[in-house]
KOLKOLBA-275086 format. One record per residue (C-alpha): residue number from 0; residue in three letters; chain; z, x, y negated. Coordinates in Angstrom, 1 decimal, always signed. Layout:
BEGIN
     k     r   c       c3       c1       c2
   NUM   ALA   A        Z        X        Y
...
***
This chain:
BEGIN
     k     r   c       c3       c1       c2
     0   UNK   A    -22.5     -8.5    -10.3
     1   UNK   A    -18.7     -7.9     -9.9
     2   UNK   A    -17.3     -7.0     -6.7
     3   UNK   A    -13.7     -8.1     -5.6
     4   UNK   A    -11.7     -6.5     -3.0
     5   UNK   A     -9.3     -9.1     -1.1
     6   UNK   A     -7.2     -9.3     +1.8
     7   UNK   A     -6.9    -12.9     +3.3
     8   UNK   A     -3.2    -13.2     +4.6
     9   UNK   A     -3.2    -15.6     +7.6
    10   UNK   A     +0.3    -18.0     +7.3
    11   UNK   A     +0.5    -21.0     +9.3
    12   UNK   A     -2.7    -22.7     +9.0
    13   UNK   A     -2.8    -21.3     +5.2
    14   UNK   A     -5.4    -19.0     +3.9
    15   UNK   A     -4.3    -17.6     +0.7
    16   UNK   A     -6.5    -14.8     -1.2
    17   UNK   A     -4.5    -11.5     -2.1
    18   UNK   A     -6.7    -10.2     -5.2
    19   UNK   A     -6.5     -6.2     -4.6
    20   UNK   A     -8.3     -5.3     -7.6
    21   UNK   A     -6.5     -5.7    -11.2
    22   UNK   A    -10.1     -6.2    -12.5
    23   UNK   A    -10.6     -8.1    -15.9
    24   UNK   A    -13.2    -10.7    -16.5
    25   UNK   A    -14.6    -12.3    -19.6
    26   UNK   A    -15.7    -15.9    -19.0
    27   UNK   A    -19.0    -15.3    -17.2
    28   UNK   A    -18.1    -12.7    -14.9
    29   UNK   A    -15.4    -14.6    -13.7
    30   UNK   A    -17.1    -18.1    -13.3
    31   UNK   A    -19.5    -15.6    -10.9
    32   UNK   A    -16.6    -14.3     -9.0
    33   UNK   A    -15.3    -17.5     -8.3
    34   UNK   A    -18.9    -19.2     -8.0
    35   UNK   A    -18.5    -21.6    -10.4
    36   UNK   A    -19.7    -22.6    -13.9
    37   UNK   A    -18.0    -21.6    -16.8
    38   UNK   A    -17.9    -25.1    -17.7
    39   UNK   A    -16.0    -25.9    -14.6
    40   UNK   A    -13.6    -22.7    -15.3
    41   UNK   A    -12.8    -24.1    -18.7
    42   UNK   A    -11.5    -27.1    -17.2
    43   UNK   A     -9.3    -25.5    -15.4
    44   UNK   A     -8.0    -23.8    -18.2
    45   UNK   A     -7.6    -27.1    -19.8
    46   UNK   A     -5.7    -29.0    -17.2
    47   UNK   A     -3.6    -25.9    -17.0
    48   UNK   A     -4.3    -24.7    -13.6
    49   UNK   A     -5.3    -21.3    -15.2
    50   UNK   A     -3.7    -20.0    -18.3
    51   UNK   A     -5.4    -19.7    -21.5
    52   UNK   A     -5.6    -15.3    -21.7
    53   UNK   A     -8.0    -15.9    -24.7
    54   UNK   A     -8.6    -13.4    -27.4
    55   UNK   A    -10.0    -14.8    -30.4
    56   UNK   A    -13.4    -16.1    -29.5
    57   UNK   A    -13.7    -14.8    -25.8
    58   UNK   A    -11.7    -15.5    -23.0
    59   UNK   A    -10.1    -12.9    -20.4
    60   UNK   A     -8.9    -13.0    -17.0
    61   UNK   A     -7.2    -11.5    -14.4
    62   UNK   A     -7.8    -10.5    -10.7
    63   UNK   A     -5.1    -13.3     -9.7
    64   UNK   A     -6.6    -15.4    -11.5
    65   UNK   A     -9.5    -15.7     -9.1
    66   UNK   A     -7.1    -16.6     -6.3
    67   UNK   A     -5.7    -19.8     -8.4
    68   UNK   A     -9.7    -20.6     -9.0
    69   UNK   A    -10.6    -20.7     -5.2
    70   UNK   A     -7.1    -22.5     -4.5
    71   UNK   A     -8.1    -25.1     -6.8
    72   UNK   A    -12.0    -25.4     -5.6
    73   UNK   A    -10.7    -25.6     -2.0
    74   UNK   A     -7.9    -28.3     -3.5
    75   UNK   A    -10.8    -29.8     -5.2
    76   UNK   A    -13.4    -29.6     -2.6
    77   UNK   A    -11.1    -31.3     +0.3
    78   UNK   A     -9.4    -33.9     -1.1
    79   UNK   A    -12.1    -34.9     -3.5
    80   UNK   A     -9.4    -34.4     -6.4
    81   UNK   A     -9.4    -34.8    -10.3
    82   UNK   A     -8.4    -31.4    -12.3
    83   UNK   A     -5.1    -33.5    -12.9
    84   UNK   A     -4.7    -34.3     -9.1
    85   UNK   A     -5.5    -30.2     -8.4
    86   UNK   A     -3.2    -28.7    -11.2
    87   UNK   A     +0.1    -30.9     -9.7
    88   UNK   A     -0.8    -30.2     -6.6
    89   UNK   A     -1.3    -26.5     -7.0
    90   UNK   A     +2.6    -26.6     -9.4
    91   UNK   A     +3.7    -27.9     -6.2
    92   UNK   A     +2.6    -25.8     -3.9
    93   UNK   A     +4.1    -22.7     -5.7
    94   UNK   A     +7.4    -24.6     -6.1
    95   UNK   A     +7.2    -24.5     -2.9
    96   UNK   A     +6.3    -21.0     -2.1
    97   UNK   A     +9.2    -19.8     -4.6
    98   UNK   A    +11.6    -22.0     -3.0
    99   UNK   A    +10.8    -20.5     +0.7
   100   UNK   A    +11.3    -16.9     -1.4
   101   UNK   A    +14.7    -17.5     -2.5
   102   UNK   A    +15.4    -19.5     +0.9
   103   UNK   A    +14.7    -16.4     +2.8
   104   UNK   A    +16.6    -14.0     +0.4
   105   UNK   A    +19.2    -16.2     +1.1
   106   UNK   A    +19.2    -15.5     +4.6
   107   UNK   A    +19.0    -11.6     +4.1
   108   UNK   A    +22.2    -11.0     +1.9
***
């Protein structure tokens, strides 16, 4: 079993996962880490919620990538949503996230 080191970053009611470990998975570990099928990670990779990191046959993964998964489960989980409903939500959500970046860069210069 794979152990992953996180720190949960508490911002205004949001609970985002900060992966500390720049572990790689293959497709079973990772469906374990996230506590999911592999089935159910596939379809993430489908509806592009997580990117396709495959090589050849297997498929790889990333530390961050674990964050996306439980975003998307939570996403999933609470508002009962299709992969299509989670993977526009989740695109704007980051829009979001980017646009408060450059807003408060802004405000630094």
């Amino acid at each position: 079993m794979t152990t992953i080191q996180y720190k949960e970053n508490f911002s205004q009611g949001f609970i985002p996962s900060e992966i500390m470990d720049d572990h790689q998975f293959d497709l079973s570990h990772f469906a374990e880490a996230c506590g999911q099928s592999p089935e159910w990670v596939i379809q993430l990779m489908e509806h592009g919620i997580l990117p396709n990191r495959s090589r050849n046959t297997s498929y790889h993964f990333i530390g961050e990538d674990v964050t996306r998964a439980q975003r998307a489960y939570r996403l999933q989980r609470d508002f009962d949503a299709s992969f299509s409903a989670v993977a526009m939500m989740l695109d704007l959500i980051d829009e979001v996230q980017q646009l408060r970046r450059e807003v408060k860069h802004l405000h630094f210069k």
